[in-house]
C-alpha positions as CSV (number, residue, x, y, z in Angstrom):
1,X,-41.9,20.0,-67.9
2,X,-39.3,17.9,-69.4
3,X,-40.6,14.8,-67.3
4,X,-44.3,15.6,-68.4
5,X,-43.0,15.2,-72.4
6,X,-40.8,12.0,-71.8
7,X,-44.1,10.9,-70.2
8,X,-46.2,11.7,-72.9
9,X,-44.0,9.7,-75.4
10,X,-43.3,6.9,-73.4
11,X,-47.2,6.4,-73.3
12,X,-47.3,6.6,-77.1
13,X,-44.0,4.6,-77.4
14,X,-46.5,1.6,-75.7
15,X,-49.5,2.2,-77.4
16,X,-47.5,2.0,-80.8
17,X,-46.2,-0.7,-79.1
18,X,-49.2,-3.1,-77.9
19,X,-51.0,-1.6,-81.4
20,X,-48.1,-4.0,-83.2
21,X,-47.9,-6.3,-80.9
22,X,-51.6,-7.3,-81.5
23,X,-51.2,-6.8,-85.3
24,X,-48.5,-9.4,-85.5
25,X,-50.9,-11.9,-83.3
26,X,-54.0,-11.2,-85.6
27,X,-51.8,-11.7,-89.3
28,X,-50.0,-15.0,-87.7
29,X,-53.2,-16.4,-86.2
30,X,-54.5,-15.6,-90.2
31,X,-51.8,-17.7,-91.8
32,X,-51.7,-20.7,-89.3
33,X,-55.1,-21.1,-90.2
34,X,-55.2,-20.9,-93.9
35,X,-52.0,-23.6,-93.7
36,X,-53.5,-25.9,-91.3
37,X,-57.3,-25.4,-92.1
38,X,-57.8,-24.9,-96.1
39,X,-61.4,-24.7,-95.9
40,X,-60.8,-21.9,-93.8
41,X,-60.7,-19.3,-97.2
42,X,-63.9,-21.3,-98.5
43,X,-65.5,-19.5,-95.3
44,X,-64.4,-16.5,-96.5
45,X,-65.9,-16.9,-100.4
46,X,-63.1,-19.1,-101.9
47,X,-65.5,-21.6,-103.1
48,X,-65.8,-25.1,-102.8
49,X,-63.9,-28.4,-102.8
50,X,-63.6,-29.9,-106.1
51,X,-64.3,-33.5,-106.4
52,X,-62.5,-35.1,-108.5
53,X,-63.5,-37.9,-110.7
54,X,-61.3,-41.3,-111.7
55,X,-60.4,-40.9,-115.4
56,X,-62.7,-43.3,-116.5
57,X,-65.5,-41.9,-114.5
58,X,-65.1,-38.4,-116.1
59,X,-64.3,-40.2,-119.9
60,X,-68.0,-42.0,-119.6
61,X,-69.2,-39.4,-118.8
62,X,-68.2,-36.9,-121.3
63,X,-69.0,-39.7,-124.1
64,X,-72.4,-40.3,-122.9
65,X,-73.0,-36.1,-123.0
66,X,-71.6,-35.7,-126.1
67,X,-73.9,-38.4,-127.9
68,X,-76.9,-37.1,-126.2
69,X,-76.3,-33.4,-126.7
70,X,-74.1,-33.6,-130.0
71,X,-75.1,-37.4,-131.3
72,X,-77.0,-36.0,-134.3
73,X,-74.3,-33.8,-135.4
74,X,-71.2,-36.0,-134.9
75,X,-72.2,-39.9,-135.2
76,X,-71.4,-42.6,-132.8
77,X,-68.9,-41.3,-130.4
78,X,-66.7,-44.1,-129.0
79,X,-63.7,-43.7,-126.3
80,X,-60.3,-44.1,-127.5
81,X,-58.1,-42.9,-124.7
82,X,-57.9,-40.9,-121.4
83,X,-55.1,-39.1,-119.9
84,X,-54.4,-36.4,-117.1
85,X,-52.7,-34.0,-119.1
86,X,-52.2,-30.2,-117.3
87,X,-54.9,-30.3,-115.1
88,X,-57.4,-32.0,-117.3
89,X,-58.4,-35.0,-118.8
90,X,-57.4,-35.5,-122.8
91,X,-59.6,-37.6,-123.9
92,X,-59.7,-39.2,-127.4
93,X,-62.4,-39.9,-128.8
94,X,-63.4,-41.6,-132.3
95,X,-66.6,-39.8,-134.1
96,X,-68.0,-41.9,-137.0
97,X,-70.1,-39.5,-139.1
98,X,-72.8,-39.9,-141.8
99,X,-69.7,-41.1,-144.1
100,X,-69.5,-43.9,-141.6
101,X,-65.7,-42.7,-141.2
102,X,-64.2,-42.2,-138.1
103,X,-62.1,-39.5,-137.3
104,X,-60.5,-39.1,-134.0
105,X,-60.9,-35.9,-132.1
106,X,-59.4,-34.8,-128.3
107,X,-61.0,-32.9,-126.3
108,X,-60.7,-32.1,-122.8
109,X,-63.2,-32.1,-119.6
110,X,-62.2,-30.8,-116.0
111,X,-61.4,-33.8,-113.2
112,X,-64.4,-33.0,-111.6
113,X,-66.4,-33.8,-115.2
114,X,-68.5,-30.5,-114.6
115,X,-66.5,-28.2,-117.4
116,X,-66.0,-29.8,-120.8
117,X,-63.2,-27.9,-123.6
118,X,-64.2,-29.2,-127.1
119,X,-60.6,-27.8,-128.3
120,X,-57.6,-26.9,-126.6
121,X,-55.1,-24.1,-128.0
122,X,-51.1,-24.6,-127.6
123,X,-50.2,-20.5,-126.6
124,X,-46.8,-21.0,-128.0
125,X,-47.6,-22.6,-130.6
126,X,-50.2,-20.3,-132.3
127,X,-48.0,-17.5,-131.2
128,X,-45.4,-19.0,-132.5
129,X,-47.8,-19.2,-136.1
130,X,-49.6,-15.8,-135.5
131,X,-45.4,-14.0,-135.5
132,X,-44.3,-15.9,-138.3
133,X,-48.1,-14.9,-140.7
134,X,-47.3,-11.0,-138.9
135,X,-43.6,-11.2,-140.4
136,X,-44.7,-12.5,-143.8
137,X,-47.2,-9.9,-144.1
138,X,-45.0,-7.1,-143.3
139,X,-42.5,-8.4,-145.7
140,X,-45.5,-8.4,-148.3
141,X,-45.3,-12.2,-148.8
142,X,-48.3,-14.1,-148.9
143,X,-47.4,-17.0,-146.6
144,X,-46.8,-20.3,-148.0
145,X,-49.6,-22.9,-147.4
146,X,-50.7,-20.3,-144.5
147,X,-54.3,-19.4,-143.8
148,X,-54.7,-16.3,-141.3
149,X,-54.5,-17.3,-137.8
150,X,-57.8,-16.5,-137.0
151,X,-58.9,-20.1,-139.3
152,X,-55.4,-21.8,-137.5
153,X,-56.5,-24.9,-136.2
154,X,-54.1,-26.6,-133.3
């Protein structure tokens, strides 16, 4: 009877066994092709490969959609300056209204040109405003030269 049970557990002791044996296989074979093989994730819905443009590629390209889309509300639009700056093109551009003055503006547009940002945000720094208008109020000042942060402007 004794024999039977040590049986019965040693059987289980190899099942548990092979059962992580295989597991380890399967989760290795996983990673080694995710690190050697990136497209490997795109197979599983991780999207495709972004093309990235050359700075002046994505630059041009941004100008000539901003005067065909936004020409009429903002003027001539002329390049300035390009940068990679976080992950993104700056670009500077100059706008030369009605007024006929021009006023330079950056914006941003992803490297692969397909995603333009007409105004990027600093997160600390409009914190940094939006803590300073909250502590004001709360000390019932009206800030100085403040508007609310909702109208802040980067």
């Amino acid at each position: 009877m004794i024999l039977k049970m040590l049986g019965k557990q040693g059987a289980q002791a190899k099942l548990l066994f092979v059962i992580g044996l295989v597991s380890i296989i399967i989760i290795a074979a996983v990673v080694l092709a995710i690190i050697y093989q990136p497209s490997f994730l795109s197979k599983f819905g991780g999207g495709e490969k972004m093309v990235v443009l050359k700075l002046d590629q994505a630059a041009q390209d941004l100008v000539s959609f901003i005067t065909e889309v936004y020409g009429a509300q903002v003027g001539a639009v002329t390049l300035k300056e390009v940068i990679e700056k976080n992950g993104l093109y700056q670009v500077t551009l100059s706008l030369t209204g009605s007024d006929g003055q021009p006023t330079e503006q950056q914006v941003y547009v992803s490297r692969d040109g397909k995603k333009f940002f007409p105004q990027g945000i600093d997160i600390a720094e409009m914190t940094s405003q939006f803590r300073n208008f909250q502590q004001q109020q709360q000390q019932g000042q009206q800030p100085q030269g403040q508007q609310s942060p909702a109208a802040l402007q980067p």
